[in-house]
DSSP file (Angstrom, degrees, kcal/mol; ACC not computed):
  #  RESIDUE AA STRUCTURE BP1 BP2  ACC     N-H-->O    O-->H-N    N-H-->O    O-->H-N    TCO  KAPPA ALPHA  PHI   PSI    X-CA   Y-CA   Z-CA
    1    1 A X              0   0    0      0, 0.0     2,-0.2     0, 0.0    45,-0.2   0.000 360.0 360.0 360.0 150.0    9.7    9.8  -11.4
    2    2 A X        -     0   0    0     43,-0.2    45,-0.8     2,-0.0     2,-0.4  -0.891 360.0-141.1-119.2 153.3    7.1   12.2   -9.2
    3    3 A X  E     -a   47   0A   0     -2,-0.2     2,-0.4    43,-0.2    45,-0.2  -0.995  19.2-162.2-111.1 135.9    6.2   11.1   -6.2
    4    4 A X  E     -a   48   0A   0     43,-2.8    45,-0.9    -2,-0.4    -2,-0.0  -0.945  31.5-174.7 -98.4 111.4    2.8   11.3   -4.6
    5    5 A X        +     0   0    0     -2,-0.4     2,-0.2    43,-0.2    46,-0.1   0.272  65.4  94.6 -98.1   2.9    0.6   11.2   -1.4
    6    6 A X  S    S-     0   0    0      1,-0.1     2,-0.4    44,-0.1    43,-0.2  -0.490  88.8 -94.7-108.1 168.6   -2.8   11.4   -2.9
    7    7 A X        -     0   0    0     -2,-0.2    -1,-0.1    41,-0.1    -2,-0.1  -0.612  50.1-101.6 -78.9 127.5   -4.9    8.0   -3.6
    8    8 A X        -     0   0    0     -2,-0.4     2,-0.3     2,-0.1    -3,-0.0  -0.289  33.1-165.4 -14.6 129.0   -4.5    6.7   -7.4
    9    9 A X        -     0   0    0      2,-0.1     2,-1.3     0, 0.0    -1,-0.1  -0.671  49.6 -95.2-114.5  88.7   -7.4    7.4  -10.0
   10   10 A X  S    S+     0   0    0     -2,-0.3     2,-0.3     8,-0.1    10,-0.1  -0.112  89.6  87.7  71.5   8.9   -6.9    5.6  -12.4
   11   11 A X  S    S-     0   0    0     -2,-1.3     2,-1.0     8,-0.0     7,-0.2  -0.957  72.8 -93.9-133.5 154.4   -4.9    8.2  -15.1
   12   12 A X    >>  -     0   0    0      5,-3.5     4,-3.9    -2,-0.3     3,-0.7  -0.584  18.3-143.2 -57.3 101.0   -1.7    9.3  -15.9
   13   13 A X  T 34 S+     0   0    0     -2,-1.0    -1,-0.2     1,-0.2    33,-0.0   0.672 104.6  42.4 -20.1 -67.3   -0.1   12.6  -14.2
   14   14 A X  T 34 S+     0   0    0      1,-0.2    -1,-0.2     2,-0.1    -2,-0.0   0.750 136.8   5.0 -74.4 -35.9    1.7   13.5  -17.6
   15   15 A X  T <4 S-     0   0    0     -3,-0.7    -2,-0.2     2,-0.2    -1,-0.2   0.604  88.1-126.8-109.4 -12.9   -1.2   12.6  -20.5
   16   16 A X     <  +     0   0    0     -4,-3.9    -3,-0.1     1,-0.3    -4,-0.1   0.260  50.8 162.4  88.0 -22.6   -3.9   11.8  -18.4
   17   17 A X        -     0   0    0     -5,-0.3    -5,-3.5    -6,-0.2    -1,-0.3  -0.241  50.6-129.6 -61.5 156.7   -4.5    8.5  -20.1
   18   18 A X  S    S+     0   0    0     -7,-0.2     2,-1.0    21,-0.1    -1,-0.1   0.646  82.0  99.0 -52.4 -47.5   -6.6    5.5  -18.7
   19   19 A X        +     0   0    0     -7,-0.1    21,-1.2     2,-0.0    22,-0.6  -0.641  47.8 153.2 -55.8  82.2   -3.3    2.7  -19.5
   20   20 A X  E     -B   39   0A   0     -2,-1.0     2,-0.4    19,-0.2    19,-0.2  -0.908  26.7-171.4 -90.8 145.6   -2.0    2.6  -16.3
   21   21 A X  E     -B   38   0A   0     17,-2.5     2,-1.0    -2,-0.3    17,-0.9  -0.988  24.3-128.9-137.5 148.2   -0.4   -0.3  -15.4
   22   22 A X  E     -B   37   0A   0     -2,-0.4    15,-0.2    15,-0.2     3,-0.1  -0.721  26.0-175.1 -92.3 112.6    0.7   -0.9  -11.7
   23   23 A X  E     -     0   0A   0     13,-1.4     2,-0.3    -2,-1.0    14,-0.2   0.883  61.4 -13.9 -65.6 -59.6    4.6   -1.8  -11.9
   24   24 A X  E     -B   36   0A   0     12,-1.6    12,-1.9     2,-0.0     2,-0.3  -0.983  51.5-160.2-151.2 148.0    5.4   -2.6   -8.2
   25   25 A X  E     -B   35   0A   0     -2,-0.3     2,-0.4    10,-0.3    10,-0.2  -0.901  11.6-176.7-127.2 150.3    3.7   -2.2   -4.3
   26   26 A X  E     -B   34   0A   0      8,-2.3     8,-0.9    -2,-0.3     2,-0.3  -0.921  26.0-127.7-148.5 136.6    5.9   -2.5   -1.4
   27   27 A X  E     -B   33   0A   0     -2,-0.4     6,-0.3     6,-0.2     3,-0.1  -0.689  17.9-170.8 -83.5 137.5    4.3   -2.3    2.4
   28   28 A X        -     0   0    0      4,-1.5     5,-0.2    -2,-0.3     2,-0.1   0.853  69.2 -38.2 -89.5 -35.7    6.3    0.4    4.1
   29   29 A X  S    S-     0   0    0      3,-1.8    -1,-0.1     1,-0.1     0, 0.0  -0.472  87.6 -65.0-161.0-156.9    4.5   -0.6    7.7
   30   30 A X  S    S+     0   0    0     -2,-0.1    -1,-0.1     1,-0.1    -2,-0.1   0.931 130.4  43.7 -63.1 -52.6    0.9   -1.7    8.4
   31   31 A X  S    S+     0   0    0     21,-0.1    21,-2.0    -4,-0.1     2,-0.4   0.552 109.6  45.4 -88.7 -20.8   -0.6    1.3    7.6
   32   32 A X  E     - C   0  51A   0     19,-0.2    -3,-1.8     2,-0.0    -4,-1.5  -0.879  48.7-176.7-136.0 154.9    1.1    2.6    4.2
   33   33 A X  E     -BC  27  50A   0     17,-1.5    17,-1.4    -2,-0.4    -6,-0.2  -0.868  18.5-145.8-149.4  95.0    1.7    0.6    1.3
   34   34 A X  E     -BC  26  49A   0     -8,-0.9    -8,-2.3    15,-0.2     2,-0.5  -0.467  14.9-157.4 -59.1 128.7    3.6    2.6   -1.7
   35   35 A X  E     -BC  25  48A   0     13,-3.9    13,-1.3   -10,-0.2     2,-0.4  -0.899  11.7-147.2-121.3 120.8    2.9    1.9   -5.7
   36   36 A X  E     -BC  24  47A   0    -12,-1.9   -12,-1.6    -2,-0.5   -13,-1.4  -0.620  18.8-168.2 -78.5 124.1    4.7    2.3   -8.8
   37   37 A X  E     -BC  22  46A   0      9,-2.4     9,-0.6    -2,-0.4     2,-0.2  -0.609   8.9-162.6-110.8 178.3    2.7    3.0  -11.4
   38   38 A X  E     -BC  21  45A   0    -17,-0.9   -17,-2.5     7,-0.2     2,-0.5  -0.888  11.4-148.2-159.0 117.4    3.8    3.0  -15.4
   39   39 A X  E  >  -B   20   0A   0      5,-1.7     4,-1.1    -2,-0.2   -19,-0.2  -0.782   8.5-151.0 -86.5 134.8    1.5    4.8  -18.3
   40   40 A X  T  4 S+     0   0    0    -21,-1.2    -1,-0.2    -2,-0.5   -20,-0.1   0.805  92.5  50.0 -62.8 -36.9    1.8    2.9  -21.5
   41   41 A X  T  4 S+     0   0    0    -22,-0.6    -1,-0.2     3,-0.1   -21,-0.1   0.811 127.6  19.2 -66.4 -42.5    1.2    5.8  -23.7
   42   42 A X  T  4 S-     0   0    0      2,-0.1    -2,-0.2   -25,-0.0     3,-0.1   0.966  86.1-135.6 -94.0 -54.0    3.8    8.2  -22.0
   43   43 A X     <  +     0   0    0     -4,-1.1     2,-0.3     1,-0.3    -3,-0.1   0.684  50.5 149.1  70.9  30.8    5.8    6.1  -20.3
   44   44 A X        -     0   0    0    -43,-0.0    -5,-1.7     1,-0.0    -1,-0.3  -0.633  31.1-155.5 -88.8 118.4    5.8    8.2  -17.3
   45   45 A X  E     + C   0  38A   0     -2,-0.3   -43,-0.2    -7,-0.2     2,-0.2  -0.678  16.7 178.3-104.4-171.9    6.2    6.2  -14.1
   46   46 A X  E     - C   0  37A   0     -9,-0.6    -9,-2.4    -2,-0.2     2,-0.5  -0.950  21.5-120.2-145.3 150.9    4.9    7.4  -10.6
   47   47 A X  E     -aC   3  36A   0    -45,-0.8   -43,-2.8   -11,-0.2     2,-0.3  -0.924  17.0-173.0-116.3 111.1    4.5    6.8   -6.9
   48   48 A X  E     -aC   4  35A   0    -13,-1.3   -13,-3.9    -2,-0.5     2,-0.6  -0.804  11.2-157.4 -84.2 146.3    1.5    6.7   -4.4
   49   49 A X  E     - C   0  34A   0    -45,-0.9   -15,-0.2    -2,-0.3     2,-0.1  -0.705  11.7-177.8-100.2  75.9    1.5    6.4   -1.2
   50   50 A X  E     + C   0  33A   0    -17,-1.4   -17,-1.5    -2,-0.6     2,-0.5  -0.372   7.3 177.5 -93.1 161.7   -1.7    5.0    0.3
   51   51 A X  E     - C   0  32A   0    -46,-0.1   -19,-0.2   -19,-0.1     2,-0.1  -0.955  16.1-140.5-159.8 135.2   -1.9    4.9    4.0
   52   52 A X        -     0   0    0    -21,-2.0   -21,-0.1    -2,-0.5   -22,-0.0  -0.520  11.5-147.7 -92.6 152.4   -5.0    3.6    6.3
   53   53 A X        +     0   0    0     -2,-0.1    -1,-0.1     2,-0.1     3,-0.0   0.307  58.5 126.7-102.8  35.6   -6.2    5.0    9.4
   54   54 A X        -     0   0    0    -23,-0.1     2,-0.5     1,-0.1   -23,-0.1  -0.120  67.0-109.6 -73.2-178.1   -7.3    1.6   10.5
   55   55 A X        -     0   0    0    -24,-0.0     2,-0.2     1,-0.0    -1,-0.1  -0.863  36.8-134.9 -80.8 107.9   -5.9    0.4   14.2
   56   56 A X        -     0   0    0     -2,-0.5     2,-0.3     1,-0.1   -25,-0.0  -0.282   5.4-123.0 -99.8-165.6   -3.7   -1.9   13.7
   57   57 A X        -     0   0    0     -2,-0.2     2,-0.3     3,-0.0     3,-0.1  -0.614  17.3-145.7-104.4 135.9   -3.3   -5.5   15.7
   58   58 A X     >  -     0   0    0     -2,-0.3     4,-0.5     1,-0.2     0, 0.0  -0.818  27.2-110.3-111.8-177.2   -0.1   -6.3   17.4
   59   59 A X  H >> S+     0   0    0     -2,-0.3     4,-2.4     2,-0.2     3,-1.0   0.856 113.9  56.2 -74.1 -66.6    1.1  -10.3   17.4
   60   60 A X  H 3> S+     0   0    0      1,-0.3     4,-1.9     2,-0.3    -1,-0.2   0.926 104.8  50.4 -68.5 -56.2    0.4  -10.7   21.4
   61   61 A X  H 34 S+     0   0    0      1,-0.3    -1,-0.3     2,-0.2    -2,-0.2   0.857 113.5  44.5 -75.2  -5.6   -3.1   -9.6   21.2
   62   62 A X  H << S+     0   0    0     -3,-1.0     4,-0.4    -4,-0.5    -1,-0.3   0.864 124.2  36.9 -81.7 -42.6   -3.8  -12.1   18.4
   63   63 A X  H  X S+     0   0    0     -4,-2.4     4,-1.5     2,-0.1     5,-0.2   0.654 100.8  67.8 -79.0 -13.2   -1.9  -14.8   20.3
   64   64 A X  T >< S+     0   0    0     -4,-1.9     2,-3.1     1,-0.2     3,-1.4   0.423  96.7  52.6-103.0-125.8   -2.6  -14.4   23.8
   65   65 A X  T 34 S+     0   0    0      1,-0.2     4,-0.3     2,-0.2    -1,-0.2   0.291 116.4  40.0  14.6 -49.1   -6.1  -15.3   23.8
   66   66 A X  T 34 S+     0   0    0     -2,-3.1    -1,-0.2    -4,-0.4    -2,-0.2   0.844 125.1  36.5 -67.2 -33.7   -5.4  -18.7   21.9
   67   67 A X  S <X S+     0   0    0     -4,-1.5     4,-0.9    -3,-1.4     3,-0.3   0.543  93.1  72.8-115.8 -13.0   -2.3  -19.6   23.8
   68   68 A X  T >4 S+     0   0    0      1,-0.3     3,-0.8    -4,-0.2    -1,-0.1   0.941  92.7  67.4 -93.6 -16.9   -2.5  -18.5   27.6
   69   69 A X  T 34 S+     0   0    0     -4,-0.3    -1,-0.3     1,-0.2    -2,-0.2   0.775 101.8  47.9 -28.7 -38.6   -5.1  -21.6   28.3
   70   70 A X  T 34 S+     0   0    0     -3,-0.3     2,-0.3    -4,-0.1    -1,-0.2   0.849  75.0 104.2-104.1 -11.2   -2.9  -23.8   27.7
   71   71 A X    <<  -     0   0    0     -4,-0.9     2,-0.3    -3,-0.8    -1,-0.0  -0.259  60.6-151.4 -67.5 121.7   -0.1  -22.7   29.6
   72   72 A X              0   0    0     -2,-0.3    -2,-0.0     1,-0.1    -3,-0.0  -0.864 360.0 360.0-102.2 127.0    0.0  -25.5   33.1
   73   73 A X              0   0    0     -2,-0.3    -1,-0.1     0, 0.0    -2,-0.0   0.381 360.0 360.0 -98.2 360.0    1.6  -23.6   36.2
């Protein structure tokens, strides 16, 4: 199995065919999400790694705005 960093397009490493079929994803964190990929012709699997640069959101700042109204001192 090869592992990879670059974003998928859509062919196989080893023949280059189009029959990819995506095996498995797993989220590593927010930002990256890993995939196993599997060619049907070769049978050659693979891994990518895509990983975002978005900002991500933590629990508190999603909650604290809903939740500190209600709180009676």
């Amino acid at each position: 199995m090869t592992s990879i960093t670059k974003a998928h397009d859509g062919t196989c490493l080893q023949c280059g065919s189009r029959l990819i079929n995506l095996e498995w994803e797993e989220h590593l964190n927010p930002r990256e999400v890993q995939h196993l990929w599997k060619c049907l012709e070769c049978r050659k699997e693979f891994v990518t790694l895509d990983a975002s640069e978005e900002e991500t959101v933590t629990n508190a700042e999603i909650i604290e705005p809903f939740f500190t109204s209600l709180v009676v001192e």
